[in-house]
N, C-alpha and C positions, 0 to 999 in steps of 0.2 A: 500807523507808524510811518514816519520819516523816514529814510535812511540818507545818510550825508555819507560821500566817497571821498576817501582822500584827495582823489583827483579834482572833485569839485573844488577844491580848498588851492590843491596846490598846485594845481596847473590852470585851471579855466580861472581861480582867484573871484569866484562867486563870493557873495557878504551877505546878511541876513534876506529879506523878504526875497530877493532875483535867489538868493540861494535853495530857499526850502519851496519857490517855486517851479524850479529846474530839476530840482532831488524827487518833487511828486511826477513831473512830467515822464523824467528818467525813470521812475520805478514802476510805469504804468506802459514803457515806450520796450519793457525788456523781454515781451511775449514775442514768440515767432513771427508774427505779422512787424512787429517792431514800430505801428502805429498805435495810436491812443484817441480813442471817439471823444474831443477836449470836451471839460463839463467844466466850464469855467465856475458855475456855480459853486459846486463842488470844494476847489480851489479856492474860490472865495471864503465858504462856509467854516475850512478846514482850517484854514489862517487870520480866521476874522477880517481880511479885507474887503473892499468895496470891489464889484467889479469892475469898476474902470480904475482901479489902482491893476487887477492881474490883465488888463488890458495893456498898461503904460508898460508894465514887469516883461510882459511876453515882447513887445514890441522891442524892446530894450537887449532879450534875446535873442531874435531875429537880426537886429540890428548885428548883434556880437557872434550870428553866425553858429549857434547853439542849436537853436533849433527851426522848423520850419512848417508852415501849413500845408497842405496837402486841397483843402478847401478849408471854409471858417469852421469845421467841424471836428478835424482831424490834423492833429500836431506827432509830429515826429522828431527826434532827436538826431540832430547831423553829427556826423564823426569826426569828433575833436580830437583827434591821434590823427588823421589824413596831413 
């Protein structure tokens, strides 16, 4: 399951594929550690895309300050309330 936050919607203004790949990130990023071991595959699998489309999606991310690598292994979610 998905889950989509109002906030994704109505403050970050995420849109389809950047959205439900932000929403998997975010609901994998919300344990005590607050990092996520990235499985792009995963990702890939889950949305039917290619992995170099959740390559261009994460990068586009980063770009927007959403979220960030830690190494290429491990993605975490930055605080978009700060």
């Amino acid at each position: 399951m998905i889950v989509i936050c109002d906030f994704m919607l109505d403050t970050l203004w995420l849109r389809g594929d950047e959205l439900l790949v932000y929403a998997i990130i975010f609901g994998f990023t919300q344990e005590p550690e607050r990092r996520w071991e990235f499985n792009k595959g995963y990702i890939s699998k889950k949305l039917g895309l290619t992995e170099a489309a959740i390559d261009a999606i994460c990068d586009s991310l980063v770009e927007k300050d959403l979220i960030a690598f830690d190494n290429p292994h491990s993605v975490y979610v930055k605080n978009w309330e700060e």
